[in-house]
Wavefront OBJ file of the C-alpha trace (Angstrom):
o trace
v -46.303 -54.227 62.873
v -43.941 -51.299 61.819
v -46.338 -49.751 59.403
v -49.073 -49.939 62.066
v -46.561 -48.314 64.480
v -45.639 -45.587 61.521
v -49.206 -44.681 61.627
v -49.831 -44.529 64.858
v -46.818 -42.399 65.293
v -48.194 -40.164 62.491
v -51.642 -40.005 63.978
v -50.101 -38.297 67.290
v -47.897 -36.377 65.817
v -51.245 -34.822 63.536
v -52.887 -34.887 66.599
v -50.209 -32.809 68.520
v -50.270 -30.388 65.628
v -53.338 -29.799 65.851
v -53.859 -28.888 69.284
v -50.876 -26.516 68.899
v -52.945 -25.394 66.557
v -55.842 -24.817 68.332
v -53.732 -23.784 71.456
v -51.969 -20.945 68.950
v -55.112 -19.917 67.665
v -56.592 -19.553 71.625
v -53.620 -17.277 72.249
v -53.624 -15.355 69.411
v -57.672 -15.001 69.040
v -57.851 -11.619 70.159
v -54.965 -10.458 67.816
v -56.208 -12.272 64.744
v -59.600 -10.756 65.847
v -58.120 -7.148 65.489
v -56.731 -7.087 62.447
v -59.402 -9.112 60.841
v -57.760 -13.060 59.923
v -59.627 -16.251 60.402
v -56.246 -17.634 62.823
v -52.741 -17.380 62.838
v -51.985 -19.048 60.791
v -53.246 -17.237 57.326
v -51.754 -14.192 59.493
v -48.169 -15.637 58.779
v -49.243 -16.948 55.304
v -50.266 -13.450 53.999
v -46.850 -11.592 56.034
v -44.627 -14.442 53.988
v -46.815 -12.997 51.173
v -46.186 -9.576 51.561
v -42.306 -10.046 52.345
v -42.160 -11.631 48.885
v -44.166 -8.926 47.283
v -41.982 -6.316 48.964
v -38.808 -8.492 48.194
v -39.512 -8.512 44.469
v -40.414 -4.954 44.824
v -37.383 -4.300 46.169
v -35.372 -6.235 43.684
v -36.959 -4.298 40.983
v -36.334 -0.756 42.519
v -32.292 -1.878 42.838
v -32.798 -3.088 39.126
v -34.484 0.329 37.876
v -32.023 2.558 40.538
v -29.238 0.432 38.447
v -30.389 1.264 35.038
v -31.008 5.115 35.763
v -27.205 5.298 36.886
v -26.434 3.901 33.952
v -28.396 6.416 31.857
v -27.403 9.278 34.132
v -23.398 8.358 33.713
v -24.295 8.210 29.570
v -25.671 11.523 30.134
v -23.231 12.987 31.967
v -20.432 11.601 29.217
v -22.802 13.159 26.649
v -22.999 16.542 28.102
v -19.421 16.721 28.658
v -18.926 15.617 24.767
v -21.524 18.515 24.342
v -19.394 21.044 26.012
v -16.020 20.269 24.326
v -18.051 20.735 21.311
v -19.691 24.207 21.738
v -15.635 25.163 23.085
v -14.404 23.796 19.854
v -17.357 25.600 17.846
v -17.285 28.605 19.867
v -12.958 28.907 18.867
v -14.051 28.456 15.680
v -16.599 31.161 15.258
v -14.063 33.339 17.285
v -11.689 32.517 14.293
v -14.407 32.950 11.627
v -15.059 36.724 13.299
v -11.550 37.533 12.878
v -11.276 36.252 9.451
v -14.543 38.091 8.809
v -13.085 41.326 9.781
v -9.646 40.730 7.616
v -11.471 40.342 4.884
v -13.570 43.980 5.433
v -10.465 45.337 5.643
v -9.414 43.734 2.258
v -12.669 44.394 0.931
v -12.369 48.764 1.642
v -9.120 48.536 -0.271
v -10.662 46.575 -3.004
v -13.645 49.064 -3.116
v -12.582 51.949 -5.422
v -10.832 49.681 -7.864
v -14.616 47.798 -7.741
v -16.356 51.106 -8.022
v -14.506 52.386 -11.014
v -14.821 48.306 -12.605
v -18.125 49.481 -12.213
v -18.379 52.966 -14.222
v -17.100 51.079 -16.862
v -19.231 48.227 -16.962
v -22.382 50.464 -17.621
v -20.388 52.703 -20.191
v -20.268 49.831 -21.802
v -24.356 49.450 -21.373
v -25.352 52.701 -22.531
v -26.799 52.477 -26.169
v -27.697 55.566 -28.057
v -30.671 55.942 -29.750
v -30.204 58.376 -33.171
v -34.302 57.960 -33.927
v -35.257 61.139 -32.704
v -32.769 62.752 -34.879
v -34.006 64.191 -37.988
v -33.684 62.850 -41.601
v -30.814 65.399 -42.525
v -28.547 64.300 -39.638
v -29.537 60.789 -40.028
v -27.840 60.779 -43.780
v -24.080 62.676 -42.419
v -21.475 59.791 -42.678
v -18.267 61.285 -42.606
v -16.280 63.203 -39.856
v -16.108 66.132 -42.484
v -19.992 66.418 -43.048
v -20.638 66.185 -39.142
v -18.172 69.340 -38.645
v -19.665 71.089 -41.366
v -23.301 70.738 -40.681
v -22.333 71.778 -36.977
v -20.420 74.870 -37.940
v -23.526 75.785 -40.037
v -26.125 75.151 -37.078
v -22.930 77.194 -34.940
v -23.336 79.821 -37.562
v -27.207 79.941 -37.522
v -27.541 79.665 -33.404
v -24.998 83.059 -33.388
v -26.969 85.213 -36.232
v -30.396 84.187 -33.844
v -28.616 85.445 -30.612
v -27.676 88.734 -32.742
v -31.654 88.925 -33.580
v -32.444 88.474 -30.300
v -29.707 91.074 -28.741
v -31.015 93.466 -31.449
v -34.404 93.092 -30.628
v -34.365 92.945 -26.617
v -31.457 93.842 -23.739
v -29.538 91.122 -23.038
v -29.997 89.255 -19.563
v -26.442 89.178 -18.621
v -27.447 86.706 -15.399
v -29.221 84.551 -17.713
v -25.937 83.957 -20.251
v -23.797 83.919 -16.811
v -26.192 80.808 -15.407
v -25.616 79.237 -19.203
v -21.535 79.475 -18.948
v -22.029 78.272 -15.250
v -24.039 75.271 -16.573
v -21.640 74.687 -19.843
v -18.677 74.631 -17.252
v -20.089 72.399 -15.022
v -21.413 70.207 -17.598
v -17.513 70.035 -19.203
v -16.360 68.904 -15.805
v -18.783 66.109 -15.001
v -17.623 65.368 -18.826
v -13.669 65.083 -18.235
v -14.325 63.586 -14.493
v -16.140 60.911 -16.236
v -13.642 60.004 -19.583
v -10.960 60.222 -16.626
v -13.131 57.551 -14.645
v -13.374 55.504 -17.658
v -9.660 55.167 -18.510
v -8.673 54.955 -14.757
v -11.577 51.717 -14.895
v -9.924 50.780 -18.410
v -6.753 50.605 -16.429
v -7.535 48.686 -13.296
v -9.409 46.430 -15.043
v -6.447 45.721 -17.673
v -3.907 45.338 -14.309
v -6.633 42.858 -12.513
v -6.605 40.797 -15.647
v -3.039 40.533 -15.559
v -2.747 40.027 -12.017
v -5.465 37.502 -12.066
v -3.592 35.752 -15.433
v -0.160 35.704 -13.932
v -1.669 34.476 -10.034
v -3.182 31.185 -11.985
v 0.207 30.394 -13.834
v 2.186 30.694 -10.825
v -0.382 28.597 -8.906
v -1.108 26.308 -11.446
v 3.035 25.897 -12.085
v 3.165 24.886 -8.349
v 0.463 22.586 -8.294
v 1.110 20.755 -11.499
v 4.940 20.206 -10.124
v 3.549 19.027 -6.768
v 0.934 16.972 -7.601
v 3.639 15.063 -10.001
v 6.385 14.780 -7.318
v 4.133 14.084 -4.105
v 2.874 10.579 -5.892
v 6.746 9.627 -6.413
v 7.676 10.482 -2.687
v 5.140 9.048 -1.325
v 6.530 5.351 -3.152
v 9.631 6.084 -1.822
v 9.004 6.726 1.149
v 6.298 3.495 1.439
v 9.563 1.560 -0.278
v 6.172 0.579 -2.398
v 5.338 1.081 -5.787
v 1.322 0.271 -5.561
v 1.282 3.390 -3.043
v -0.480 6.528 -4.487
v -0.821 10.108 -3.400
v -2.816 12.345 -5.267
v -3.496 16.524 -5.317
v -7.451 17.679 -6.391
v -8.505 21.439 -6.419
v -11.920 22.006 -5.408
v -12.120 24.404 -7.449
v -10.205 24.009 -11.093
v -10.911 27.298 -12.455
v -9.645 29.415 -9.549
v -7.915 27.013 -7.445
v -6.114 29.332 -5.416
v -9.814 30.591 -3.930
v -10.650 27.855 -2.458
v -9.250 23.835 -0.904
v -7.199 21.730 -2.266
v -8.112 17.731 -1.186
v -4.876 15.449 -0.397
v -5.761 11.442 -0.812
v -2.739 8.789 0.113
v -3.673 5.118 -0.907
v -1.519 2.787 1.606
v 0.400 -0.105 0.698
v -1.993 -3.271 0.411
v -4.951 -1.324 1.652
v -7.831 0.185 -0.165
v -8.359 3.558 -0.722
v -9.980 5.734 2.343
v -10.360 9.028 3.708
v -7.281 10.892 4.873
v -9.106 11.131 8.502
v -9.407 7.359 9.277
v -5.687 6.301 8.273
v -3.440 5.452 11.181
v -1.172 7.772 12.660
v 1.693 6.697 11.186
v 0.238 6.368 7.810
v -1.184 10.136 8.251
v 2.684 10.903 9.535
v 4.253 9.340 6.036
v 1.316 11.229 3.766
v 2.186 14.362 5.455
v 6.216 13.782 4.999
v 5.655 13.248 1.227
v 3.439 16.586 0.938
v 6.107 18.542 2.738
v 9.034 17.075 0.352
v 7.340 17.610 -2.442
v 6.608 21.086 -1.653
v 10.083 21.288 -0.932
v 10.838 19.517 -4.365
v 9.872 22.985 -6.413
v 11.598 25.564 -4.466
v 14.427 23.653 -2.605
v 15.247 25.539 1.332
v 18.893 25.127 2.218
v 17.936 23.066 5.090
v 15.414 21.345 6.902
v 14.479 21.315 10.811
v 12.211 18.193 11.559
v 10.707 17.877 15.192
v 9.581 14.194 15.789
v 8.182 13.286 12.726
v 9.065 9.531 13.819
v 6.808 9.853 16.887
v 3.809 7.507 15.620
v 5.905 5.720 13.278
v 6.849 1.984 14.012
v 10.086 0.118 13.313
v 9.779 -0.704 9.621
v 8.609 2.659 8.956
v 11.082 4.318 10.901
v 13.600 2.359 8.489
v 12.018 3.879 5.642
v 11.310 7.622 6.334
v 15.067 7.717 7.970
v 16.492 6.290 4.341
v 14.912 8.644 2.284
v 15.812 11.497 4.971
v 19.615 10.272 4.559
v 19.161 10.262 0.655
v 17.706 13.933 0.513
v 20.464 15.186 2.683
v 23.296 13.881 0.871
v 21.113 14.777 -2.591
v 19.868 18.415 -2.390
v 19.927 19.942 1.167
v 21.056 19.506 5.421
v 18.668 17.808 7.392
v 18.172 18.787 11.072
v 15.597 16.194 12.796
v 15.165 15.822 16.301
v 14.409 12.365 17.360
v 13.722 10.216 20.767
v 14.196 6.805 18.965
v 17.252 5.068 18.664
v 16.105 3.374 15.438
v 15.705 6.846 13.711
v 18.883 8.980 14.868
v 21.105 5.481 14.947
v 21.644 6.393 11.077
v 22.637 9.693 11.633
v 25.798 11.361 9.886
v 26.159 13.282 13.428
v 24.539 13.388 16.389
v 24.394 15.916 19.547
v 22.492 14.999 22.613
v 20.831 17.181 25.475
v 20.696 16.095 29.247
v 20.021 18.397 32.023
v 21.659 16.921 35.309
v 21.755 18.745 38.751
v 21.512 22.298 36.934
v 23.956 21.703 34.723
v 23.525 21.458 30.782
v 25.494 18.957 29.018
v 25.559 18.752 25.457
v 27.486 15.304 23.946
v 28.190 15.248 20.213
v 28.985 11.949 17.715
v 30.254 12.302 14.357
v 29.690 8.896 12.245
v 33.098 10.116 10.358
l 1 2 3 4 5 6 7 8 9 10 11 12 13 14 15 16 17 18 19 20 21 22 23 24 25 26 27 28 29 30 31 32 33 34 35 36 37 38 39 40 41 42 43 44 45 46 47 48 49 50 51 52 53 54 55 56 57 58 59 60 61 62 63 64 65 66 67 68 69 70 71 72 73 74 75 76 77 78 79 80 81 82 83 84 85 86 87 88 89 90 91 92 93 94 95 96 97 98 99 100 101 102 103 104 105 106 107 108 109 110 111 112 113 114 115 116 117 118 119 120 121 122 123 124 125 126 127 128 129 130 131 132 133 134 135 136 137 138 139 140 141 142 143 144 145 146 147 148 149 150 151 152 153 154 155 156 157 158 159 160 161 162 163 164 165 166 167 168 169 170 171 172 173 174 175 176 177 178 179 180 181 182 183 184 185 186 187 188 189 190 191 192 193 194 195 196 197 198 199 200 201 202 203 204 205 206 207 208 209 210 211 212 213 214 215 216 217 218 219 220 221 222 223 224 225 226 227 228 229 230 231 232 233 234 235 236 237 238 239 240 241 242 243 244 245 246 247 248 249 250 251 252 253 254 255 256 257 258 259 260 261 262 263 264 265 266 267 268 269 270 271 272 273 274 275 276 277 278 279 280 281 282 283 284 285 286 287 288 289 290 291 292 293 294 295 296 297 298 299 300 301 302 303 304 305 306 307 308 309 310 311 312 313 314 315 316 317 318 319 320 321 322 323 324 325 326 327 328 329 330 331 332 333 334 335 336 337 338 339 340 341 342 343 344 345 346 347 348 349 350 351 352 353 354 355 356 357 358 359 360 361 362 363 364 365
């Protein structure tokens, strides 16, 4: 009995659909009729149809809109990274012109001392060639034979002018032209043997500029590259650190770069540019001591050489400061850690307070 009620129940309720079915489709005949749909109801299927179409179209515009702000916020980043870099290369070519015109001016100094290196380098090239002299000249060895065979040729050159003076009037413009040309030919002569020596000369000086430039450079270097490697362990409190001193260019070193490596306690060796900043702050400590090492100054001013430096290292750089001062010079540092100037032999402090400058000093003694 209740499934034949269920059914019956279901059969009105299909038969109440339909005829608001048939009831929508009577009211909305004349619409459906206009825009070309069998009844109302495909009408609302194809709308729910097209507001999916347009929602997923929508979702995908807010997608794509999303990803282009993305790509335009990389590009603007990239375009600013482009700018800093064209500032940065256009300081340096601003720097490379003014370097460029230093070196012109070194370069016009440098040129008659280049010009007279010169002269001598193609006296030096000049070969003479004897074969078109004659058998009889070929065969004089001897300074002696030379002067006499010349004072003969002397002798027979004046008894031909006295020929010709006897025989014709003499052109007097014509032997004036000839001491005119003998003159100038002397000159050009002694202007060039003075050249020569003058070359001789600047070239001997260069040499022993150049000789004495490398020995001082080279008595530097050797000294430094010795004492930075021993600093450097002290300074680590670390004997498997290293520091090491290459010239780029071992003949001439002084022309040209020299490359500074550091090698950090427990860590492999890398490039100088991808150590840590305190790591970079020790490497740089040990090349100035070492510097220091071969021509000691009387004192030192350091400005806040401990600022990227942590606790332990702080420890360290300050103990080796201490031992320096009390070893071979004064120390001046400036410091805004209390780890660092703690070990201080003295200590003066700055504080500015309602326009008034106070200055407070400590003496460990």
């Amino acid at each position: 009995m209740l499934n034949k009620g269920l059914l019956q129940r279901a059969e009105k309720i299909e038969e109440f659909q339909k005829k608001i079915n048939e009831i929508e489709d009577a009211v909305f005949q004349e619409f459906c009729e206009e825009i070309g749909v069998e009844n109302i109801n495909v009408f609302e299927q194809e709308r729910v149809k097209q507001q999916e179409e347009t929602d997923r179209k929508r979702l995908e515009f807010e997608n794509q809109k999303t990803r282009l702000s993305i790509q335009l916020d990389y590009s603007h980043e990239q375009l600013q990274k482009l700018a800093n870099k064209i500032s940065m290369l256009k300081e340096t070519v601003h720097k490379d012109e003014s370097e460029i015109v230093r070196l012109k001016k070194l370069g016009t100094e440098a040129e008659s001392t280049e010009a007279t290196a010169d002269i001598y380098e193609r006296e030096r090239a000049i070969h003479i060639d004897y074969s078109s002299l004659i058998d009889d000249l070929k065969d004089l060895q001897s300074d002696k034979e030379i002067e006499a065979h010349l004072t003969q040729l002397q002798q027979q050159v004046i008894a031909k002018e006295n020929v010709i003076f006897k025989t014709s009037a003499p052109n007097l413009r014509a032997l004036e032209k000839l001491q005119t040309a003998k003159d100038k030919f002397e000159e050009s002569v002694n202007a060039f043997e003075a050249s020569r020596r003058e070359a001789k000369i600047c070239r001997q000086e260069f040499e022993q500029m150049k000789k004495r430039r490398f020995e001082r450079f080279s008595q530097c270097f050797e000294h430094v590259s010795v004492a930075i490697d021993q600093i450097y362990k002290k300074l680590c409190r670390n004997s498997s650190a290293q520091a090491f001193l290459s010239p780029e260019n071992p003949e001439e070193p002084y022309l040209e770069g020299i490359s500074y490596n550091c090698v950090a306690p427990g860590k492999r060796f890398m490039p100088m540019d991808n150590l840590s900043g305190g790591e970079k702050s020790v490497a740089a400590l040990a090349l100035v001591f070492a510097i220091h090492s071969f021509r000691p100054a009387p004192f030192f001013i350091l400005d806040e050489v401990d600022a990227a430096l942590d606790n332990s290292n702080i420890g360290k750089v300050s103990s080796f400061i201490k031992e320096q001062a009390q070893e071979q010079c004064q120390m001046i540092v400036i410091s805004l850690k209390e780890e660092f100037y703690s070990r201080a032999d003295a200590l003066i402090g700055v504080c500015p307070e309602v326009q008034i400058l106070f200055l407070l000093s400590f003496h460990s003694n």
